[in-house]
C-alpha positions as CSV (number, residue, x, y, z in Angstrom):
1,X,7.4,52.0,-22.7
2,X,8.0,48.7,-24.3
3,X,5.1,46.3,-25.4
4,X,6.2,43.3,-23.6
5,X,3.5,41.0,-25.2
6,X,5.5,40.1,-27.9
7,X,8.4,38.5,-26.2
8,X,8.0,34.8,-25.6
9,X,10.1,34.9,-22.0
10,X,8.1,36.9,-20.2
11,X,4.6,36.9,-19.3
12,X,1.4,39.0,-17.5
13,X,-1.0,37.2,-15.2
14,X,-3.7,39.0,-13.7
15,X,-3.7,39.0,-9.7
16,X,0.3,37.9,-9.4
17,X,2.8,40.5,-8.7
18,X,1.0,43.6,-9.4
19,X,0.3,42.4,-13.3
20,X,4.3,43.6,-13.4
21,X,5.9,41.8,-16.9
22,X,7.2,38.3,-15.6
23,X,9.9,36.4,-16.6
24,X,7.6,33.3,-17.6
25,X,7.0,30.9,-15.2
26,X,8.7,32.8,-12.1
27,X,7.4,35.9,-10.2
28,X,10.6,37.8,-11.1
29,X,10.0,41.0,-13.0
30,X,11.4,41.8,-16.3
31,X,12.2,45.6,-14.7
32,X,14.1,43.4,-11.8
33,X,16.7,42.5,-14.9
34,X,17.2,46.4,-15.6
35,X,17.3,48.0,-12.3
36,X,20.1,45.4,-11.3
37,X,22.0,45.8,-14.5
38,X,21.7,49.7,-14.1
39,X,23.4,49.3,-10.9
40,X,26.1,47.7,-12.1
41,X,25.1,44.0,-11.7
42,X,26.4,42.0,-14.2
43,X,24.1,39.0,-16.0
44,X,25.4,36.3,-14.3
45,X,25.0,38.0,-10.6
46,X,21.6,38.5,-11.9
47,X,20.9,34.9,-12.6
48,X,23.2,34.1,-9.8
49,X,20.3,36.2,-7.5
50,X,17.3,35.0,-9.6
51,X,17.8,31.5,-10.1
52,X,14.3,30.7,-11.2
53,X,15.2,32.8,-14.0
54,X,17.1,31.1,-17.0
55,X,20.0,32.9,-19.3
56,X,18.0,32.1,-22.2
57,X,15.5,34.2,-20.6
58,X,17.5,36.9,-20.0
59,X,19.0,37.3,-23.4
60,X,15.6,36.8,-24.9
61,X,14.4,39.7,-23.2
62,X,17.5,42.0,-23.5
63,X,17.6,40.9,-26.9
64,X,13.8,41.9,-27.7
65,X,14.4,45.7,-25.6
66,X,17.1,46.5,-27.8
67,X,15.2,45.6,-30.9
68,X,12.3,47.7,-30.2
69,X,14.5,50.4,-29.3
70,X,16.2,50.1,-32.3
71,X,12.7,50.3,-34.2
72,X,11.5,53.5,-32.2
């Protein structure tokens, strides 16, 4: 499991959305991002679907998974 706490786009707050990883200041999931793209969504659908949610937050967070993947 990633350590989310070290990427500046997403965010935990106690009592909002089951403490799930947040893209920062929305109450869309990181894992929301994933699970669409693992369907076969594309990015832009995604942001299309999420609008609260930015691209640069959505490259900072794909960008930060692969990096700690790359480090495991």
């Amino acid at each position: 499991m990633l350590d989310w706490s070290q990427c500046p786009a997403v965010e935990r707050i106690p009592g909002k959305v089951s403490r799930a990883w947040l893209f920062k200041g929305t109450r869309v999931p990181v894992k929301a991002l994933f699970e669409n793209i693992a369907g076969g969504a594309t990015i832009q659908e995604f942001l299309e679907w999420f609008s609260d949610v930015t691209r640069r937050q959505t490259e900072a967070a794909l960008k930060y998974a692969q990096q700690s993947l790359e480090a495991a």
